[in-house]
C-alpha positions, -999 to 999 in steps of 0.1 A, spaced: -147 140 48 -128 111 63 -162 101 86 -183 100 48 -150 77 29 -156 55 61 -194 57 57 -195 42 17 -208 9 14 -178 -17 12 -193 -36 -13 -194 -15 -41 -165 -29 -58 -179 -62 -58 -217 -57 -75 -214 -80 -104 -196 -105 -93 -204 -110 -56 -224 -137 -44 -256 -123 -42 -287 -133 -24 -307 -156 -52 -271 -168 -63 -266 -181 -28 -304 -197 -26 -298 -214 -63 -263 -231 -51 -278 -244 -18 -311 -254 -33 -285 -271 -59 -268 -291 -30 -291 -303 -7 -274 -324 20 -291 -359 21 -294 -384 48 -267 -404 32 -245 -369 27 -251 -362 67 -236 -397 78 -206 -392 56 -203 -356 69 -201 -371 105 -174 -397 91 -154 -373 74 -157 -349 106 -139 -376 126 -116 -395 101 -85 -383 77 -100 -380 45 -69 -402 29 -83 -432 49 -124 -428 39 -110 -426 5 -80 -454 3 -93 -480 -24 -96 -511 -3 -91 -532 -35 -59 -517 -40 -47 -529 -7 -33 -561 -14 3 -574 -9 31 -552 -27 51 -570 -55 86 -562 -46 104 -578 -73 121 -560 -101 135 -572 -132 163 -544 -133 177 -536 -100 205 -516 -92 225 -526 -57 212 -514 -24 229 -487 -7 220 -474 30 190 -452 30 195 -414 44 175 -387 59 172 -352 51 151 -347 85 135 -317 87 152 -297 55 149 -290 20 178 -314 9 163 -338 -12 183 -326 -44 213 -328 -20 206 -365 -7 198 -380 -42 225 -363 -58 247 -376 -33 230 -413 -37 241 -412 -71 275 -402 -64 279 -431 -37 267 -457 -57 289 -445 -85 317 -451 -66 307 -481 -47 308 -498 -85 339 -480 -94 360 -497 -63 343 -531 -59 317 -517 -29 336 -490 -6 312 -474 13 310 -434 24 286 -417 33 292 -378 22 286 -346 46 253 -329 33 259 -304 61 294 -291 45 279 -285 6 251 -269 22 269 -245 39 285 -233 5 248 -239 -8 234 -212 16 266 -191 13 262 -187 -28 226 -182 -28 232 -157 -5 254 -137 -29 231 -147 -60 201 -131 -42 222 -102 -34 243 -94 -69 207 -99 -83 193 -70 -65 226 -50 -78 216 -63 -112 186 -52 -109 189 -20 -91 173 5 -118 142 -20 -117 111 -3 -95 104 -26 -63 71 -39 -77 89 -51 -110 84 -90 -114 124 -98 -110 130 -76 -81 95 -91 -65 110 -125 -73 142 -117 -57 131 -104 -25 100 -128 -19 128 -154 -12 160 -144 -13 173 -183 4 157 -218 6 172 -248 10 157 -265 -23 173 -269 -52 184 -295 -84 210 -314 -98 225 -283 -109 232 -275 -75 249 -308 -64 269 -302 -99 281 -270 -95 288 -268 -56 313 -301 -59 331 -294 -86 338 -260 -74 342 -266 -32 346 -304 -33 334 -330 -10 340 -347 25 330 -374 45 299 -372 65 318 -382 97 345 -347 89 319 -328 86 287 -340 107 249 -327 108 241 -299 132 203 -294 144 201 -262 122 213 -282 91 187 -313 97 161 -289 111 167 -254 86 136 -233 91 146 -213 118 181 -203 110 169 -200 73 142 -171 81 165 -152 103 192 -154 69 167 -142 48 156 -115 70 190 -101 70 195 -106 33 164 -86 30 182 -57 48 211 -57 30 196 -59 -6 175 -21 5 209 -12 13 228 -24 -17 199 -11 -37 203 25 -24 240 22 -31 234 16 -65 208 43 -69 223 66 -50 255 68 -71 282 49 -54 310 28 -75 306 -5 -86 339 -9 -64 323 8 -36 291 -19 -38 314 -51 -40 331 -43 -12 300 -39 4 284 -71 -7 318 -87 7 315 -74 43 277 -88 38 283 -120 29 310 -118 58 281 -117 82 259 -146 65 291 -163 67 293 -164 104 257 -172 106 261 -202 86 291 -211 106 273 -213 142 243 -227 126 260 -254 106 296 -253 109 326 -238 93 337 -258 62 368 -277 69 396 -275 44 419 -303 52 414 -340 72 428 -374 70 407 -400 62 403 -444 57 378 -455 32 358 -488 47 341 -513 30 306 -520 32 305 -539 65 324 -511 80 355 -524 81 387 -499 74 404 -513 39 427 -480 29 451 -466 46 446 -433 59 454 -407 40 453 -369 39 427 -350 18 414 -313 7 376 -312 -1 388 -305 -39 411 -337 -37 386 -361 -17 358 -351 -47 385 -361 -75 390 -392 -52 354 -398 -54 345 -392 -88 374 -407 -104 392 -376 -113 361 -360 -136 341 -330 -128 297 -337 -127 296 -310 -152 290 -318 -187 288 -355 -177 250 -356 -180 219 -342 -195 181 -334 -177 153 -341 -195 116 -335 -184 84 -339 -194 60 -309 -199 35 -319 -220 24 -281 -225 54 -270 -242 71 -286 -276 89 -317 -273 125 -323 -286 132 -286 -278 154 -273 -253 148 -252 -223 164 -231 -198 153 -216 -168 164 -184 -156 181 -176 -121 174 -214 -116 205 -217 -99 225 -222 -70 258 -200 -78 254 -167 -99 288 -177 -114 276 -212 -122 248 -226 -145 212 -224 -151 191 -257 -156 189 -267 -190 159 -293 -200 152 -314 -231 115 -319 -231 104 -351 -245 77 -378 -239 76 -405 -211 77 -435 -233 118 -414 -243 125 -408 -208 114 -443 -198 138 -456 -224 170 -434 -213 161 -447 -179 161 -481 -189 192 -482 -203 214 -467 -171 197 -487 -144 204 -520 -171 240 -507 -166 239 -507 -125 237 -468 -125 215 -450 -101 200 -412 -113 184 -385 -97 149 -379 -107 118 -359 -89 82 -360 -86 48 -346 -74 53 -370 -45 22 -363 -26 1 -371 -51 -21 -403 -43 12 -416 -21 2 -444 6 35 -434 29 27 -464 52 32 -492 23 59 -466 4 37 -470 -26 23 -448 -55 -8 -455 -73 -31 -437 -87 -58 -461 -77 -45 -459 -39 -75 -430 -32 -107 -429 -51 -113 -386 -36 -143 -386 -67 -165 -414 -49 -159 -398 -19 -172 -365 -25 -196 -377 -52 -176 -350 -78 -144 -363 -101 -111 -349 -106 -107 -348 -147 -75 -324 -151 -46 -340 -175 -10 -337 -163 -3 -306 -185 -37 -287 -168 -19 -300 -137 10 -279 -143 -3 -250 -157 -28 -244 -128 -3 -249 -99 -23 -284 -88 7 -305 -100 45 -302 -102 81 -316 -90 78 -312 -56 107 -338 -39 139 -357 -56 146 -390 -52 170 -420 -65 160 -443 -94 174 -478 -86 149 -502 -106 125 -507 -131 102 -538 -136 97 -556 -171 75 -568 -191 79 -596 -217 82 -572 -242 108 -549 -226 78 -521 -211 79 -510 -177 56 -520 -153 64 -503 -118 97 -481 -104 116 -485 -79 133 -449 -60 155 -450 -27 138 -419 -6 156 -402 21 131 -400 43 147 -427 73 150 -464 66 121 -473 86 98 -454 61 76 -470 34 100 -500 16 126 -498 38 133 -464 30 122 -467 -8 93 -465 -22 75 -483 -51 52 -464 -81 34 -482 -107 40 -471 -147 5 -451 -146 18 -430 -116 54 -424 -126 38 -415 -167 14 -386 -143 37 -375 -114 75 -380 -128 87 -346 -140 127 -348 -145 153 -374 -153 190 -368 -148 210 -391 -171 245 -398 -175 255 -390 -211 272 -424 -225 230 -439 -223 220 -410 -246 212 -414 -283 233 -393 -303 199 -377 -319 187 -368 -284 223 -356 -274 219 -331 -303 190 -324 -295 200 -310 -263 223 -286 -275 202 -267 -297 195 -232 -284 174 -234 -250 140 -211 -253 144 -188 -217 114 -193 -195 109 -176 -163 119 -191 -127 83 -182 -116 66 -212 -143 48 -232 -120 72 -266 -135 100 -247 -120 104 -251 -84 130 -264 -65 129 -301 -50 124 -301 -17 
């Protein structure tokens, strides 16, 4: 019996819809390669396609002037991690204070809020696989769960909820280890025992055991990803002494003793990020003027899940406008990949003409983008500028990257008003340049959509 299930024919399952013999004969005969097609096969066999198909009439000398510029900062790098959220949030933060105090300069520690990043994602993934115990393996949230239980992505959420509740220090307290600028490695081998510990926690559950007797156990868990995290990146510290410097570097405070908690009230002027701003985005396949939130999008289970007002560019452009008139930086992502020229720092969607190339065009609109996975926010970044017009429209943007200062414009890079209406998904917006209408706006009751929506990923 098992020799004649080996003998059937495997493609029976596939008889209508295979590629069948004339199918194969009509598409060739369809397609026939011409001379001209064979010398730009050998071209294209030999060359990155990005350089057959960079415009050479767009190639002309950057305008670097902006109307509406915000002051320069020193440009970071996230190296080889996930961070961006971390390293724009923190961009806004800096310059925030660097206005606040007449220009003192510090740069924050990424590597100490990403330890407590990793450490409460940790305990999100695995109190979600508690929550969700009853569920069957295959179910769509347990799936969700243990497909990737850490990354080192995130949002402005994250950067909000993480410093008001473990604070900040400076970078030079708390410096970068190899596994926090280089996180793969050390990530996989977190998530691999995460993986092990939600089975267990799950049989807990289902097997009977106390809620008691499963928080305890979670504890003595997260005890272990604790000490991973702590010879990977660090242990957090929880006191220092530390002299703010100007921005040539010279020492201008006296030194003075801080906790994480007290150092983030230092640096914020005594407020807490939360409920100090609003996100908007632009999704032009759902209703505008509504509100959304995502589920589990999130970086503590205690904390809070990103909530969106959806509105057009032309209202985004406008809320932008107004804080970088006012000298204040925001965090906002983008599709970054899309049609970028990373030697000039530049993004224009008439850097690469792909259609001429391959003799085909590329007709999708920015919603059919997002709804087929070809297009989402994909990297955060800082606002700092916007060009003018004479009648007050924007022209190009200007974002500080954090990709090394020897990147594109000095470590920023420039996007014209077509690029940034296509590939800008999300704003973050400090609420005293928000309309009243639109503040109401965004506390109306947020429609739930799933984490899995392809709009939703994390900035990386």
């Amino acid at each position: 019996m098992v020799v004649a299930l080996l003998s059937l024919p495997c493609h029976a399952q596939t008889k209508d819809g295979g590629i069948s013999a004339d199918m194969l004969k009509e598409i060739q005969q369809s397609q026939k390669l011409t001379t001209a097609d064979k010398a730009l096969f050998n071209a294209v066999a030999s060359n990155s396609i990005d350089n057959l198909a960079q415009n050479y009439a767009n190639q002309g000398a950057l305008d670097t002037y902006f109307s509406v510029e915000t002051k320069s900062q020193n440009i970071t790098d996230q190296k080889q991690s996930g961070r961006c959220w971390m390293f724009s949030g923190f961009n806004v933060i800096r310059s925030n204070f660097a206005n606040r105090t007449d220009s003192l300069r510090v740069d924050l520690s990424h590597a100490y809020l990403f330890f407590w990043d990793q450490l409460e994602k940790s305990n999100l993934f695995l109190q979600g696989v508690i929550d969700c115990a009853s569920k069957p393996m295959d179910d769509v949230r347990v799936q969700f769960f243990f497909k990737s239980p850490l990354n080192d992505g995130g949002t402005f959420c994250g950067v909000s909820d993480l410093v008001d509740k473990y604070g900040l220090v400076p970078a030079e307290v708390m410096p970068e280890t190899f596994s926090a600028e280089n996180t793969s490695k050390a990530t996989s081998l977190i998530k691999s025992k995460l993986r092990e510990f939600g089975l267990k926690l799950r049989d807990m559950a289902n097997g009977g055991k106390s809620a008691k007797e499963i928080n305890a156990e979670k504890t003595k868990m997260l005890g272990e990803i604790y000490r991973m995290l702590a010879l990977t990146i660090g242990e957090p510290v929880k006191e220092f002494t530390y002299a703010f410097k100007n921005k040539d570097g010279r020492t201008v405070t006296e030194a003075k003793k801080f906790t994480p908690k007290s150092f983030a009230a230092e640096m914020l002027g005594g407020k807490a990020i939360g409920g100090s701003f609003i996100m908007v985005m632009n999704d032009p396949r759902r209703e505008y003027y509504k509100t959304y939130e995502v589920e589990y999008d999130r970086h503590t289970y205690d904390g809070t899940n990103w909530k969106y007002l959806n509105l057009p560019m032309e209202e985004i452009a406008k809320l932008a406008i107004a804080s970088l008139k006012d000298g204040k930086k925001m965090y906002s992502s983008y599709d970054v990949g899309k049609f970028l020229d990373r030697k000039r720092g530049y993004c224009d969607p008439r850097n690469y003409d792909y259609g001429s190339l391959f003799g085909t065009t590329f007709g999708m609109n920015k919603a059919q983008r997002i709804m087929t996975y070809d297009s989402g926010s994909t990297h955060a970044m800082t606002l700092t500028a916007v060009d003018l017009d004479a009648k007050g429209n924007p022209t190009k943007w200007k974002v500080e990257n954090s990709w090394g200062g020897d990147w594109g414009q000095k470590g920023c890079l420039i996007m014209t008003n077509e690029w940034f209406n296509e590939y800008m998904f999300r704003l973050v917006v400090d609420k005293k340049y928000v309309p009243a209408k639109t503040l109401k706006q965004y506390e109306q009751k947020p429609v739930m959509v799933m984490p899995e929506d392809p709009l939703f990923l994390p900035d990386e």
